[in-house]
C-alpha positions in Angstrom: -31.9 -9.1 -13.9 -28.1 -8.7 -15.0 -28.5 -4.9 -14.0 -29.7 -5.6 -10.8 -26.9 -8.4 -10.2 -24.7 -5.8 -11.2 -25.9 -3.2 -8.9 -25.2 -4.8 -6.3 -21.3 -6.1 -6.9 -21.0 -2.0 -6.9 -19.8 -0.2 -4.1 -20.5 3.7 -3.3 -17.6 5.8 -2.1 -18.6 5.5 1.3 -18.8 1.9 1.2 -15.2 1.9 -0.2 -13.7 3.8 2.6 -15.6 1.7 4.5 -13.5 -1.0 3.5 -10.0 0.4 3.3 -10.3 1.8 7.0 -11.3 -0.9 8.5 -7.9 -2.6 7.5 -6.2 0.9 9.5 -4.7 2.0 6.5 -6.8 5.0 5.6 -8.8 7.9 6.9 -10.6 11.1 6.2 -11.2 14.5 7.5 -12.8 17.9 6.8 -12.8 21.1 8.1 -16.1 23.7 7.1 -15.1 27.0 7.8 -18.2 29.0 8.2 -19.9 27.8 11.9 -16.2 25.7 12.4 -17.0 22.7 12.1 -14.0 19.8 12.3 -14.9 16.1 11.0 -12.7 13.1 11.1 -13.3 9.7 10.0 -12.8 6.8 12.4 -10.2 5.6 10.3 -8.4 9.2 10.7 -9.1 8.7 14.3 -7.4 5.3 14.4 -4.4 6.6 12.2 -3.7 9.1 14.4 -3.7 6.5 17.6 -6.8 8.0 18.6 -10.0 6.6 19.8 -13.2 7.4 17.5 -15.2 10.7 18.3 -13.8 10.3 22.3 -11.9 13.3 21.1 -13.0 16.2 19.0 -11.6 16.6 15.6 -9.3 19.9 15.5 -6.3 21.1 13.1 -4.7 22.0 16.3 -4.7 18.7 17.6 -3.4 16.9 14.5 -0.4 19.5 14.2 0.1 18.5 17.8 0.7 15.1 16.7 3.0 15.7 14.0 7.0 15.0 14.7 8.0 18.6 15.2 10.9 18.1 12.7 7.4 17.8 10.1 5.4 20.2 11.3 7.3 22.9 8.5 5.5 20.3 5.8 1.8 21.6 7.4 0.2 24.7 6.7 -0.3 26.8 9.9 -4.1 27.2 10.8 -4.5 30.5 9.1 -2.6 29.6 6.2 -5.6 26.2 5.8 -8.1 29.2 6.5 -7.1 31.0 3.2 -7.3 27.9 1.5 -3.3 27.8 1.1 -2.6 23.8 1.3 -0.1 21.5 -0.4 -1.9 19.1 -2.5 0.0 16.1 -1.0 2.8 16.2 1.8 4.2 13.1 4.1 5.0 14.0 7.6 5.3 11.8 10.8 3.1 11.2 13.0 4.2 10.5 16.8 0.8 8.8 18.4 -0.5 9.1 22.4 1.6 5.7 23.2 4.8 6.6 22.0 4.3 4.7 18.3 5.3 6.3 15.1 3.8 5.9 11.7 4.1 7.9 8.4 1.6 9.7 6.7 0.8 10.6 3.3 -1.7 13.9 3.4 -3.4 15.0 0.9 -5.2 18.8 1.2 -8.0 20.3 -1.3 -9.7 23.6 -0.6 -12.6 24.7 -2.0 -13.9 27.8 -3.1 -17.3 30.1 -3.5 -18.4 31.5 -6.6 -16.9 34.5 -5.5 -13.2 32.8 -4.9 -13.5 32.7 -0.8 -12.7 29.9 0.8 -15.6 27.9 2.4 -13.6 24.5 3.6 -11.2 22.1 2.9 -11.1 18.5 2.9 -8.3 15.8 2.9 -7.4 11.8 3.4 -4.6 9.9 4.6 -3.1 7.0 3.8 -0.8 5.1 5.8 2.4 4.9 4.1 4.9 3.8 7.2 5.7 0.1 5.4 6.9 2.0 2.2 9.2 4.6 4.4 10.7 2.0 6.1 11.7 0.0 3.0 12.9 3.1 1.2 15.2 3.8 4.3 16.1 0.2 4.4 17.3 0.3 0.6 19.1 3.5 1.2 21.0 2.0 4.0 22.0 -0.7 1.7 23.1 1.3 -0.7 25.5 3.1 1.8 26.6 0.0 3.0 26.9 -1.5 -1.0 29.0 1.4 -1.5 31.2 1.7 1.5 32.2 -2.5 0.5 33.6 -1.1 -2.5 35.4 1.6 -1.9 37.1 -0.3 1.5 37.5 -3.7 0.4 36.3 -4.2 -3.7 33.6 -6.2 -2.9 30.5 -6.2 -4.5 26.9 -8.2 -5.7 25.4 -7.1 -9.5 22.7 -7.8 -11.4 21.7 -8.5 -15.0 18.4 -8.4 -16.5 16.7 -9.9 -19.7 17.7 -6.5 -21.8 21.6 -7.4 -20.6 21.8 -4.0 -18.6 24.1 -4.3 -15.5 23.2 -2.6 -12.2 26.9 -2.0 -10.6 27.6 0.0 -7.5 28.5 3.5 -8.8 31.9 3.2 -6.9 33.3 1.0 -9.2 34.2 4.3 -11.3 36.0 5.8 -8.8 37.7 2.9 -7.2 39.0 2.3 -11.0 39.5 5.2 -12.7 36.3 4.8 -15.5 33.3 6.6 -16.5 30.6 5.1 -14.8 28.2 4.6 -17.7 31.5 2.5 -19.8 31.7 -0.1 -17.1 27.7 -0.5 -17.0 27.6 -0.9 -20.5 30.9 -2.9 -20.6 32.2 -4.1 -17.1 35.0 -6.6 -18.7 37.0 -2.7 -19.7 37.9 -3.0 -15.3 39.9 -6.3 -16.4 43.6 -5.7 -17.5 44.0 -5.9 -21.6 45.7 -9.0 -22.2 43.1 -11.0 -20.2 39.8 -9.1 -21.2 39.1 -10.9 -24.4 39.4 -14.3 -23.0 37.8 -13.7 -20.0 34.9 -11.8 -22.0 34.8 -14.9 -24.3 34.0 -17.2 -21.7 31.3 -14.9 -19.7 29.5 -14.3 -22.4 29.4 -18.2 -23.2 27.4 -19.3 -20.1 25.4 -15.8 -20.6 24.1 -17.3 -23.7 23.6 -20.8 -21.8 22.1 -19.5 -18.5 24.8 -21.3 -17.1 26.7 -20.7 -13.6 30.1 -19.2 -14.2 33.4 -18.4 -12.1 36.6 -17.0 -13.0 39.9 -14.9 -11.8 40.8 -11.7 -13.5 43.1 -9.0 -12.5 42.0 -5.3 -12.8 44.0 -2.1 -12.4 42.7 0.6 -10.2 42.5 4.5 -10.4 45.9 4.2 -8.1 47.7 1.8 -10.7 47.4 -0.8 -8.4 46.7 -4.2 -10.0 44.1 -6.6 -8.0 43.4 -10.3 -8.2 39.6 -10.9 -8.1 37.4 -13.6 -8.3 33.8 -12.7 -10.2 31.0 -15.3 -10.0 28.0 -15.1 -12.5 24.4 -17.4 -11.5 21.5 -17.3 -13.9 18.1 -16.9 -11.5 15.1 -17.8 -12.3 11.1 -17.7 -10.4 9.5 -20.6 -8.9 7.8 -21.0 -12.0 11.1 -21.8 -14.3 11.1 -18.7 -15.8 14.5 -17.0 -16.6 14.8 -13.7 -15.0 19.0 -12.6 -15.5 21.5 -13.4 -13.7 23.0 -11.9 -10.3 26.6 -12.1 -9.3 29.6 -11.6 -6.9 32.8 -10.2 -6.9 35.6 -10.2 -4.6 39.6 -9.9 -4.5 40.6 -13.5 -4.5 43.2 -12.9 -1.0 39.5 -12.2 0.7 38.7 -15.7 0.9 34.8 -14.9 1.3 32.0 -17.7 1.6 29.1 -17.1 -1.2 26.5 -14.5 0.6 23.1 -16.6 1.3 21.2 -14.6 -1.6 23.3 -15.6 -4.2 23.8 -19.0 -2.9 19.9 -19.8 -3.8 21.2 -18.9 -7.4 24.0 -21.4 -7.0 21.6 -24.2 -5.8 19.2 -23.0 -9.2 22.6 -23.9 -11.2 22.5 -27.9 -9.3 21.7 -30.3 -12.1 20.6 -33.8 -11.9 24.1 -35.2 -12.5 25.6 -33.4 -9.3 22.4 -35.0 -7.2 23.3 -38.5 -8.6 27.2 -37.7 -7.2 25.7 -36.3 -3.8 23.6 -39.1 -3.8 26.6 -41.5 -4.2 29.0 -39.6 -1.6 26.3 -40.4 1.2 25.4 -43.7 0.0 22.1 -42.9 -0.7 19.4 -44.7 -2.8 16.9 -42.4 -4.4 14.4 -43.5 -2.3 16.3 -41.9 0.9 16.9 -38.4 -1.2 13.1 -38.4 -1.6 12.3 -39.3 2.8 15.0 -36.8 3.9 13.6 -34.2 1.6 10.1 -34.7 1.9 9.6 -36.0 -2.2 8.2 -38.1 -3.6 10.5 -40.9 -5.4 9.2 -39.4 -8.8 9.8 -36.2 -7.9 13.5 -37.1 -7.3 13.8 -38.9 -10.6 12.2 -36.0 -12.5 14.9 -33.6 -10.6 18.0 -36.4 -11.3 16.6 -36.5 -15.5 16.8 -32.8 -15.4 12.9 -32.8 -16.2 12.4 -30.4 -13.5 12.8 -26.4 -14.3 15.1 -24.7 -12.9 13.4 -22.9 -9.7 11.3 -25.4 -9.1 11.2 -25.6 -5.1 11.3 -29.1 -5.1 15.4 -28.8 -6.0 16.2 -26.5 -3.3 14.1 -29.0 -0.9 16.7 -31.8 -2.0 19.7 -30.0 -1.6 18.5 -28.7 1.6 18.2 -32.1 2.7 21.7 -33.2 1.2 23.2 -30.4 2.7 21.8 -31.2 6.4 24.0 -34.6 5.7 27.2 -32.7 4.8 27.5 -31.9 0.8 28.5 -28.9 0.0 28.2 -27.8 -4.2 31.0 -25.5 -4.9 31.7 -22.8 -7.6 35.1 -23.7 -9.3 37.6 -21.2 -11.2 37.1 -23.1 -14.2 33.7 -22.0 -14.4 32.4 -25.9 -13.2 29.9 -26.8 -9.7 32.1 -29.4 -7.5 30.4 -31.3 -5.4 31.8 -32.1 -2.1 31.4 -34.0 1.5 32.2 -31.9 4.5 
């Protein structure tokens, strides 16, 4: 009986692609040299914009399809015939209704006994969501670095094994080896600053605590800058510590805290700083909890510090304190003001 129950949670091959197709993410097709024979899936069909079978399946047509600036990526028609095919390309694909998506092909031939080749077979998978978000990253990463090098501003990260991801331009906008300021960023600040200012960063490292200070670094042109560097442990929803992320910016630039790290900011909010919001506004804990959708023991759970860190229910409150006018501000003395606009 536990065979048979087994046998049928299984799923054949066909039943798989089945499955994946349906969701337009997938397809298949084939080509069987001797009599000509072309065979697409309806998943390869729909990938391609295409209705199922209402066309027939040709190599012709799919090249067709391709962005001409991909086409190079294909093998021509006689190069597929002698079984000469790239095991996996990605090429664009420019559909009947003026849509684009991106492809990844992948191309196997197969062989008689006597080395001929008889057909070749191949899937596609639709890879358009990943493309994007590589572009999207890249762009980023232009834009990351063209912040630095114009005005010296920039966002970093930490992680648990205290490696720093810094854009790469620090090391030419200050005259370092790139791989010293990863494993050491304080060596940007001037020497008789460094030590303290070290000191005190690696303090609230150790804490996971929110920190801000002023520094003054030289650059590769010997000019000295004034700059203001703000550190925010972050942790997931579930309280778990993940590093810490932070901003850096000359301190003349005046900048608000970009919306990313200002989620880290709210993380640092403690129960004391609700209790002085709470008090600015007049507010029992009662009408925290009805502005913020809690419940009363929810508040007092957030105000005893009982409450981890990410928990979703802090950022609800300050949402709802922020709505009537606080504002929790990052101070050069490394403390979290809390204010009334």
């Amino acid at each position: 009986m536990f065979h048979s129950a087994l046998s049928a949670l299984t799923f054949s091959a066909g039943e798989f692609l089945t499955i994946t197709e349906s969701r337009g993410v997938s397809g298949a097709w084939s080509w069987v040299f001797t009599g000509g024979e072309q065979v697409w899936s309806a998943g390869f069909y729909r990938l391609l914009g295409l209705v199922p079978n209402a066309t027939k399946a040709s190599y012709d047509l799919l090249l067709s399809l391709v962005h001409p600036d991909d086409r190079h990526r294909l093998p021509t028609r006689a190069d597929v015939r002698e079984g000469q095919v790239p095991r996996e390309t990605i090429v664009r694909v420019i559909r009947p209704n003026g849509t684009q998506r991106t492809l990844s092909l992948t191309m196997e031939a197969r062989f008689s006994s006597e080395g001929r080749p008889v057909a070749v077979s191949g899937t596609a998978l639709d890879v358009s969501d990943r493309e994007l978000l590589a572009q999207a990253r890249h762009k980023a990463r232009r834009r990351r670095a063209a912040l630095y090098l114009t005005e010296h501003i920039a966002s970093f990260w930490m992680g648990l094994d205290r490696v720093r991801e810094l854009p790469f331009e620090m090391a030419q906008v200050h005259g370092l080896p790139f791989e010293e300021i990863c494993n050491d960023p304080f060596l940007m600040i001037v020497p008789e600053e460094r030590a303290a200012f070290r000191a005190k960063a690696e303090e609230h490292i150790e804490r996971q605590t929110l920190y801000q200070g002023t520094t003054h670094e030289r650059l590769a042109n010997r000019e000295l800058k004034h700059f203001r560097i703000l550190t925010l442990p972050i942790w997931d929803p579930d309280g778990t510590y993940l590093g810490r992320c932070g901003f850096k910016y000359p301190v003349a630039a005046g900048l608000l805290l970009p919306a990313p790290l200002r989620a880290g900011l709210e993380q640092s909010v403690t129960g004391h700083h609700l209790r002085a919001a709470r008090a600015m506004l007049d507010w029992s804990m009662m009408d925290l909890a009805q502005a913020s959708g809690l419940s009363h023991s929810t508040v007092r759970r957030l105000e005893d510090d009982s409450e981890h860190r990410g928990s979703r229910s802090r950022l609800n409150a300050i949402e709802a304190l922020r709505r009537a006018g606080v504002r929790f501000v990052a101070m050069d003395d490394g403390t979290l003001a809390v204010a009334k606009a």
